[in-house]
C-alpha positions in Angstrom: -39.8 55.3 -5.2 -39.4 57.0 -8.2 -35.6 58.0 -9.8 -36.1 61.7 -9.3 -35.9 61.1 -5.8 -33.0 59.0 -5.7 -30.7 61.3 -7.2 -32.1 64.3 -5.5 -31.3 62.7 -2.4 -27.6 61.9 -3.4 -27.1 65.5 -4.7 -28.7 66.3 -1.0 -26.1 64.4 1.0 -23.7 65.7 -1.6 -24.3 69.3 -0.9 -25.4 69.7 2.8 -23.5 66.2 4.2 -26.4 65.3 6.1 -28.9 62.1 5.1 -32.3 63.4 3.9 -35.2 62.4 6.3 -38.0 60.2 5.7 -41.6 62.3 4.8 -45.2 60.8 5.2 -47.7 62.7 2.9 -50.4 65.0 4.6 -51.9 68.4 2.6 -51.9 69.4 -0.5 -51.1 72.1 -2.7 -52.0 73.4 -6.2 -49.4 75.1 -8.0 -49.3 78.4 -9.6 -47.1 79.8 -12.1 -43.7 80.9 -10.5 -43.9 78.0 -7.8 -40.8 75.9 -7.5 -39.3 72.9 -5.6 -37.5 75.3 -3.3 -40.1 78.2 -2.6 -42.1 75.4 -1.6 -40.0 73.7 0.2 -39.6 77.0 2.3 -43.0 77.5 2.3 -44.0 74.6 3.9 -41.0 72.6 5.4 -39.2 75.5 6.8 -35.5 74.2 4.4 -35.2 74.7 0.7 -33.0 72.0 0.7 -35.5 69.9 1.8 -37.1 69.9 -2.2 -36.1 66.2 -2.2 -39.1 65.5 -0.1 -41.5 66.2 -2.5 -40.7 64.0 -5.3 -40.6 61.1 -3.0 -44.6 61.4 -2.9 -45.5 62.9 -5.7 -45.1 62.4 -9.5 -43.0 64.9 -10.8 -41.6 64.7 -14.3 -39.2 68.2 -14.4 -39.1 68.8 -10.7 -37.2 72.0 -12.4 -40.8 73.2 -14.2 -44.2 72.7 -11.8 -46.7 72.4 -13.9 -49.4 75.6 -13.1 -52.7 74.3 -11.9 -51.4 71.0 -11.3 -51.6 69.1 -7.4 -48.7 68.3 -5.0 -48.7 66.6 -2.1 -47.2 68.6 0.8 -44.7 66.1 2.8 -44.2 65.8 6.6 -42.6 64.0 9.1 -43.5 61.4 11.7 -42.8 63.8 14.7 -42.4 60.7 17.0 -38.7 59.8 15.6 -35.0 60.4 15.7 -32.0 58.4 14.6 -28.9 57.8 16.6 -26.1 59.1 13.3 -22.8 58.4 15.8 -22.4 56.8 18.8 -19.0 55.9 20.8 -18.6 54.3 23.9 -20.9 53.7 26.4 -24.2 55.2 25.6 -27.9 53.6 26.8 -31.5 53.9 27.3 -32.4 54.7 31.0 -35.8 53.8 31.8 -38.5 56.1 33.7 -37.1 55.5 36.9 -33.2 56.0 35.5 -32.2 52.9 35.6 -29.8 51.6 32.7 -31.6 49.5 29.5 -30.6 49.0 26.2 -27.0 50.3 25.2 -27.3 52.4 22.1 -26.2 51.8 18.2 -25.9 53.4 14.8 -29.0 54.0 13.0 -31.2 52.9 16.1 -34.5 55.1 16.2 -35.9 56.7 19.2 -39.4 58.3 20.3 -40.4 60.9 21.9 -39.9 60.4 25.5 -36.9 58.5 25.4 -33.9 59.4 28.1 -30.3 58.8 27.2 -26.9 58.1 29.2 -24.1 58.9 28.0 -20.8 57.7 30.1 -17.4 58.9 30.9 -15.4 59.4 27.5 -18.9 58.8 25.7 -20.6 60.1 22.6 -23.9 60.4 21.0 -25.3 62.3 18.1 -28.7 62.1 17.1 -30.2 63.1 13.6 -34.0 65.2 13.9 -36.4 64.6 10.8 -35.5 68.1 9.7 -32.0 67.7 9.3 -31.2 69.6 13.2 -28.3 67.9 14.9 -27.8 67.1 18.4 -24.5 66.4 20.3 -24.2 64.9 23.7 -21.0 65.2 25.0 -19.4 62.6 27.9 -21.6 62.0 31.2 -24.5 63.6 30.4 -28.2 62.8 30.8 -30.6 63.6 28.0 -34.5 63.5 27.4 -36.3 63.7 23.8 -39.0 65.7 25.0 -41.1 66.2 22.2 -39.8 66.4 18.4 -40.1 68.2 15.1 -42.8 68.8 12.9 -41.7 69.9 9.4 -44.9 71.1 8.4 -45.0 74.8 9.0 -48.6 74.6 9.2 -47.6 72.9 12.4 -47.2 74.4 15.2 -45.2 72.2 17.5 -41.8 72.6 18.4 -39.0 70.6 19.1 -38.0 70.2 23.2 -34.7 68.1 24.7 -34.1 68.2 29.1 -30.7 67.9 29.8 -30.4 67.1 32.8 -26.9 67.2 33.5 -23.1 67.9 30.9 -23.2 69.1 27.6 -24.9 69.2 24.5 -24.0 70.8 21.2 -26.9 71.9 18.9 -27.1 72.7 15.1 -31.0 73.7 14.4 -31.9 74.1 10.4 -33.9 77.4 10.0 -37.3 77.0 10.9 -39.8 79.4 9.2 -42.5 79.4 11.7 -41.8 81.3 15.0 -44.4 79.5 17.0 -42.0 76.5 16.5 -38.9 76.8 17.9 -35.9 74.5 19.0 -36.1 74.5 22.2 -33.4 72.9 25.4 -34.6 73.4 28.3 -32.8 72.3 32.2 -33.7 72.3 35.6 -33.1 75.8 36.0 -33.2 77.7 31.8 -34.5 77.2 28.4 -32.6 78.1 25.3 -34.8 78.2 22.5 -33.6 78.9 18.7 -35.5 79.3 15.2 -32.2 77.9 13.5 -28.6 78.4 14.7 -25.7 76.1 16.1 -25.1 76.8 20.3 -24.3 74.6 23.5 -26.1 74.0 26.7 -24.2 73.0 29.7 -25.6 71.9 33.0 -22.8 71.6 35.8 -22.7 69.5 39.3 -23.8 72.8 40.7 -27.1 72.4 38.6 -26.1 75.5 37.0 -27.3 75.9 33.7 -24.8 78.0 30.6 -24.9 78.6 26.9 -22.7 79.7 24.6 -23.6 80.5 21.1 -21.6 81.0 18.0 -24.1 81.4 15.0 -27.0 83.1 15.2 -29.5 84.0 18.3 -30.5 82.3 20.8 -33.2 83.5 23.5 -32.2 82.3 26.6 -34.2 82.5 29.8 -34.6 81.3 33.4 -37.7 78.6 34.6 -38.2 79.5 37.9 -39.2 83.0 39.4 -37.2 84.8 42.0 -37.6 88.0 43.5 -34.2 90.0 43.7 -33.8 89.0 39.7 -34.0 91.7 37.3 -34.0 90.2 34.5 -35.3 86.7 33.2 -34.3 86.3 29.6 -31.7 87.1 27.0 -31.1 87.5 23.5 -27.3 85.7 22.7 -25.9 86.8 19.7 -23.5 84.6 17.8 -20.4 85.3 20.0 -21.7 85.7 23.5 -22.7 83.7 26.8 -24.6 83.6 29.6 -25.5 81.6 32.9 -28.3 80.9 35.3 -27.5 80.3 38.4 -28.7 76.8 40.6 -30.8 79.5 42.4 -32.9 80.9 39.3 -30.6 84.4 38.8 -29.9 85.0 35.5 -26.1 86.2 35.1 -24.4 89.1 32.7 -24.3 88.2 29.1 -20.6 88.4 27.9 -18.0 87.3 25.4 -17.4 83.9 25.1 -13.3 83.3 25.6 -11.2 83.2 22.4 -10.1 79.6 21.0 -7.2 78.5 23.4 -3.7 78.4 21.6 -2.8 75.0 19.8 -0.4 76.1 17.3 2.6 74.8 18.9 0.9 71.4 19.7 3.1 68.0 18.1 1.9 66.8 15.0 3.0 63.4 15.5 2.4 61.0 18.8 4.5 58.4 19.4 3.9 56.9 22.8 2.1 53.7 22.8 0.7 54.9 26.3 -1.2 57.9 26.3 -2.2 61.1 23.6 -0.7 64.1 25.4 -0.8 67.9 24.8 0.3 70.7 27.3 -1.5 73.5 26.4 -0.6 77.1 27.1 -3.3 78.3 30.0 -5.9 80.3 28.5 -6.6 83.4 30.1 -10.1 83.5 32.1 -10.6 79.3 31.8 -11.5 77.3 34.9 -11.9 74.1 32.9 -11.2 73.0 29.3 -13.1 70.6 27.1 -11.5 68.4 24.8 -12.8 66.1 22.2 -10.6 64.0 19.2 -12.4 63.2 16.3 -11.5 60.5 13.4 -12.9 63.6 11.1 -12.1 67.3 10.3 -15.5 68.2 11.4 -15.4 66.6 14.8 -18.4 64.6 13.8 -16.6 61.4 14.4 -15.6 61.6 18.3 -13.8 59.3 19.7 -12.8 60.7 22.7 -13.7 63.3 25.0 -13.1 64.8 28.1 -13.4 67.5 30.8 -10.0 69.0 31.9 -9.3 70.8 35.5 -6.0 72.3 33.7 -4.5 72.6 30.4 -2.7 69.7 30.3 -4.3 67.2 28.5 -4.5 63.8 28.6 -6.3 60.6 27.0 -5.8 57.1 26.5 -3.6 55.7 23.3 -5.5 55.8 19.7 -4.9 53.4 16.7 -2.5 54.5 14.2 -3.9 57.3 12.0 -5.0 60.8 11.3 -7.3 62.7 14.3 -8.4 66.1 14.9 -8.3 68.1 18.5 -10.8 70.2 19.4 -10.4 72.4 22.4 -13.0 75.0 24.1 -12.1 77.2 27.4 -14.6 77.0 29.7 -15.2 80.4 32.0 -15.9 80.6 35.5 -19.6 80.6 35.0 -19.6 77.5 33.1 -19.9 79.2 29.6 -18.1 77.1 26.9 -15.9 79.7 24.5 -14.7 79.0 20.8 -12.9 75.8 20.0 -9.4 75.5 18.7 -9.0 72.7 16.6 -5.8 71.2 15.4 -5.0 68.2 13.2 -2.5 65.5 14.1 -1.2 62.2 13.4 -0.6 58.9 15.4 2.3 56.9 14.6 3.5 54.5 17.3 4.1 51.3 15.7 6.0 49.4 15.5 6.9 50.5 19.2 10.4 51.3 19.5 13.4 48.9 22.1 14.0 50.2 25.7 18.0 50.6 26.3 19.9 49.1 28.0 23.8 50.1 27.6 24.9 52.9 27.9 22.7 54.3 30.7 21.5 57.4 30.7 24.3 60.2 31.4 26.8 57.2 31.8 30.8 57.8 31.1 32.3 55.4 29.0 35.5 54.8 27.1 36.0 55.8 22.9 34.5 52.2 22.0 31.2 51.8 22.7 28.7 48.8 23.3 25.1 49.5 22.9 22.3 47.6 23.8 18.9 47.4 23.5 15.9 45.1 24.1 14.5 43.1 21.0 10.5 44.0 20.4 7.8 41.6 20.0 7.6 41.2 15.6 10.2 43.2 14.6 12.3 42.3 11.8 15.0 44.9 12.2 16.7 47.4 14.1 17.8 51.1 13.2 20.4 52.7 15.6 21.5 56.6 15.2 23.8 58.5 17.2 24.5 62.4 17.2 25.9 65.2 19.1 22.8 67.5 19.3 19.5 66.0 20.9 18.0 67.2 17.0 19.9 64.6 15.4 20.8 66.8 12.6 24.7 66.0 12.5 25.2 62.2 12.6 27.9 60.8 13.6 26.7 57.0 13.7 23.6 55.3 11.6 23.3 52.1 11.4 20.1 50.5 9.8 19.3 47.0 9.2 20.5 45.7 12.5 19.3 41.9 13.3 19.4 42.5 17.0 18.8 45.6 19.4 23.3 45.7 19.5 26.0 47.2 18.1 29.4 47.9 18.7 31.1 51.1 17.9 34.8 51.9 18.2 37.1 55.1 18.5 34.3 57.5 19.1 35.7 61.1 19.9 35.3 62.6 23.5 32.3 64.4 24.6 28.3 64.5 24.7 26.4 62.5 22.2 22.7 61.4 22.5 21.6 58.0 20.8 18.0 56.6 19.6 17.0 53.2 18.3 13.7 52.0 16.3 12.4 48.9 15.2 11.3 48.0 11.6 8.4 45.5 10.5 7.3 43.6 7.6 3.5 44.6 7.1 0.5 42.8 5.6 1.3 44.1 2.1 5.0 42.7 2.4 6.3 46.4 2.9 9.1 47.1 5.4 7.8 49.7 8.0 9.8 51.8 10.5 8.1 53.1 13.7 9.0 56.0 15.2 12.3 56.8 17.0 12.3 56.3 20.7 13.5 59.7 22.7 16.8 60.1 23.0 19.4 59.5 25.7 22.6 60.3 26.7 26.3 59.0 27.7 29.7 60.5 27.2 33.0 59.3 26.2 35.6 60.5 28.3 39.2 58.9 28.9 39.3 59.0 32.6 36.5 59.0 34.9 34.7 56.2 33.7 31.3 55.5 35.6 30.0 51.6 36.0 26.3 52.3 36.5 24.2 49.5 37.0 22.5 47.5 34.4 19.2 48.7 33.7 16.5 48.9 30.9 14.8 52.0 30.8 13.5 54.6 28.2 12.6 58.2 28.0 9.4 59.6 29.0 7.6 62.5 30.5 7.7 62.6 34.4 5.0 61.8 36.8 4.0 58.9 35.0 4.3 55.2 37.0 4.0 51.8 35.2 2.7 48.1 36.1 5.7 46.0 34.9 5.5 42.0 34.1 8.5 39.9 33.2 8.0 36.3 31.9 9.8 33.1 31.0 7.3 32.9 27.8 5.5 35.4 25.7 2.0 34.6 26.8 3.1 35.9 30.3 2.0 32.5 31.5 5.4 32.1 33.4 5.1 35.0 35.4 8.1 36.1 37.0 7.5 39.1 38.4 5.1 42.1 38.4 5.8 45.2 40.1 4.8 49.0 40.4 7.4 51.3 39.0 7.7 55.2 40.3 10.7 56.0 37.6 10.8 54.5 33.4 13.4 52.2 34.5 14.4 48.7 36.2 17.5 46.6 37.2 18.4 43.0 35.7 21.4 42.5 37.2 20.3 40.0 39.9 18.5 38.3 37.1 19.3 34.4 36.4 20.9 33.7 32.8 18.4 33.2 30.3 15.8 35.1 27.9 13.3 37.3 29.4 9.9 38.7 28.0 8.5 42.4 29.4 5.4 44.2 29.1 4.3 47.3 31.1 1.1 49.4 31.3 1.2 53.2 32.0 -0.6 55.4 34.6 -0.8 59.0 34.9 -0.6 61.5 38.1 -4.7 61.6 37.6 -5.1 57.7 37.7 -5.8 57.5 33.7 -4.5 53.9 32.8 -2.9 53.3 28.9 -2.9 50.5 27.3 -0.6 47.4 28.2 2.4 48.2 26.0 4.3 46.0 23.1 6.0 43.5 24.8 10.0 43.7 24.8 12.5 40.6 25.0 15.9 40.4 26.5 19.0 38.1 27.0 20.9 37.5 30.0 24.0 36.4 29.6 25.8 34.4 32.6 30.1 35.0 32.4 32.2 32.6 31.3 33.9 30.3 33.4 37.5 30.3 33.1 38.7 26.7 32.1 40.1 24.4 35.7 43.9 22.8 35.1 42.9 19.4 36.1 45.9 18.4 38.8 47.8 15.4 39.2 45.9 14.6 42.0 42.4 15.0 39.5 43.7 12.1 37.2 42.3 8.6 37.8 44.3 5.7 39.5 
């Protein structure tokens, strides 16, 4: 391979992000004064900035000046290939008869023919020979037809059957008509010269597509008597829908990217990544993907909604991007709203103890808080607004989840607590704050609540709790279902106690099993016995 081609093909991922294909010789061509590298490319591969391709197999010394008269070797593509560029979660092979073979990796290489799974909260993406893109979206069922040729003298075009969810499509421009992109379903075909669009096929075996670049010519497979029409034109934009009996719907505007401007740019909870979105207007459903990248190449999880509030499991620490389509009440996806945000929820923050929640106590105040799993310290704030922007107590550095305040004024205050770490790189770290909650000091009226660890969190949620003598939960005291963020230790034996709890929403999704907490239970003191006369020994 000579060094023209190497840096060609580094200034090609540079400028289009995608990795060049692999090209077999096959024709020739003699060049004529005026040809270039890009004309050619046109010419005959259907992408200019596909030029690369021809110094790999031929012998170019200024790929920027063809020599006139001179012979190149016109490249093309093995048309039997494609390579898997992303994959997350559970994604396989499924054999003729459907049934579930070899789970699928980066870089693997399929044929023509193949037929792909991809499972609940899945991801696929596969890479064509000429650059086109494919994205299957969670529980779907895909088949690689027939693939590309690059060779516009070629005139074979590129076919995927999905059979069932949602796949999302960017096509390089293709010069020869006779050799489209084609997705076809049980009941349409959507076939494109070079565009980005989706295809959707629903329970119902109702068949959508929703374009937003280019044109798409979209048409029904099967022939039915009372339908007027069986094809479309979709301009960038637009949407239309066949029907599980053949009937090819209205074409109409695709809904307008759902609202995620006042979305949190930081999440906190351990359990679950959260975001109640406003309802969008004409949406049945919503789909949601979160991607490690801006360009929502890198999914790592994704989802179909019945509602706006959405809802997946915890993420890793880090940076993530949203994105978020409507989906009509024909099935046609409508323009995505994306919107970056950040995960921060470690080191997890202590549940409270004293004071509970709304509880009246007198001017000097004991708090308490259970110890987490690692930390090294303890920061402890309290204020008289829930925004914590006038403090009237901050107390960093704290050894253990206590302190002890005195002489506090009457009236409303809300308190918070988070832990601090020493990380990897000998940096102190503090996690996030945990929600606030409340008590008031009053001087009359005092409540005695019982003791209880709890913490602040959205309603509808219930947990799994475990309590243990040991931290590998190998004691096992206890482990119950919870219906409220809270539970009672006041029956509990002296000694030191280890908790751990694992999250589940209204819709059964299960989080992660959460940091685990530590407490103390202290037994009260025995007041010292007088020993008698009677006590002493004859």
């Amino acid at each position: 391979m000579n060094t023209n081609y190497l840096l060609s093909s580094a200034l090609f991922i540079l400028i289009t992000g995608v990795t060049p294909p692999l090209y077999a010789a096959t024709d020739t061509h003699k060049v004529v004064k005026g040809d270039t590298l890009y004309q050619l490319s046109k010419q005959y591969l259907g992408n200019s900035n596909a030029w690369h391709a021809f110094l790999r197999v031929n012998t170019i010394k200024n790929p920027r000046q063809l020599v006139p008269g001179s012979t190149l070797v016109i490249p093309t593509i093995d048309t039997q290939l494609v390579t898997i560029v992303y994959v997350q979660g559970d994604v396989e092979l499924l054999s003729s008869e459907g049934v579930a073979g070899k789970a699928l990796q980066m870089e693997d290489v399929l044929a023509a023919g193949a037929q792909v799974r991809v499972g609940k909260n899945s991801y696929v993406s596969f890479q064509f020979k000429d650059g086109s893109i494919a994205r299957v979206l969670s529980e779907s069922v895909i088949r690689l037809s027939q693939l590309p040729a690059v060779n516009a003298k070629l005139r074979k075009n590129t076919l995927l059957k999905l059979d069932k969810g949602v796949v999302d499509i960017s096509v390089i421009p293709r010069i020869n008509k006779k050799a489209p992109f084609e997705v076809t379903t049980p009941m349409a075909a959507a076939a494109v010269r070079g565009t980005r669009f989706g295809v959707s096929v629903s329970e119902q075996d109702q068949t959508s597509s929703d374009v937003t670049h280019g044109v798409v010519a979209f048409s029904t497979l099967t022939v039915t008597k009372n339908a007027k029409t069986r094809s479309a034109a979709l301009h960038a934009g637009e949407g239309a829908a066949v029907s599980a009996d053949g009937r090819l719907g209205q074409v109409h505007p695709l809904l307008a990217a759902p609202d995620v401007s006042i979305l949190p740019e930081v999440i906190s909870d351990e359990g679950f990544i959260h975001f109640d979105v406003p309802p969008l207007s004409g949406a049945s459903i919503y789909r949601a993907r979160i991607a490690k990248d801006s360009a929502l190449e890198q999914v790592v999880q994704n989802a179909e909604f019945t509602t706006s509030d959405i809802r997946f499991s915890a993420l890793a620490d880090g940076d993530y991007t949203l994105g978020l389509r409507g989906v009509d009440g024909e099935g046609i996806l409508g323009y995505e709203a994306t919107r970056h945000f950040k995960v921060k929820a470690t080191p997890a923050y202590p549940f409270y103890i004293k004071p509970s929640l709304g509880e009246v106590v007198a001017s000097d105040v004991k708090f308490n808080c259970t110890n987490v799993a690692g930390a090294s310290s303890y920061h402890l704030q309290v204020a008289t607004d829930m925004a914590f922007s006038t403090l009237e107590l901050d107390a960093p550095n704290l050894e253990s989840c206590a302190y002890d305040a005195s002489a506090l004024k009457l009236g409303e205050y809300f308190w918070r607590i988070s832990s601090t770490v020493v990380n990897s790189d000998k940096q102190t770290e503090e996690g996030p704050f945990s929600s606030p909650s409340s008590f008031v000091v009053s001087d009359s009226n005092l409540t005695q609540l019982p003791t209880t660890i709890y913490w602040i969190a959205e309603p509808e949620l219930s947990y799994t709790l475990q309590i243990s003598k040991d931290a590998q939960f190998a004691e096992m005291l206890d482990q119950e279902l919870l219906s409220k963020p809270e539970f009672g230790i006041e029956n509990l034996p002296g000694g030191s106690y280890f908790v751990r709890l694992q999250p589940k929403s209204k819709e059964g999704l299960t989080g992660p099993v959460s940091t685990v907490r530590t407490f103390n239970i202290k037994l009260p003191e025995q007041p010292a016995t007088e020993r008698t006369w009677m006590d002493k020994a004859k």
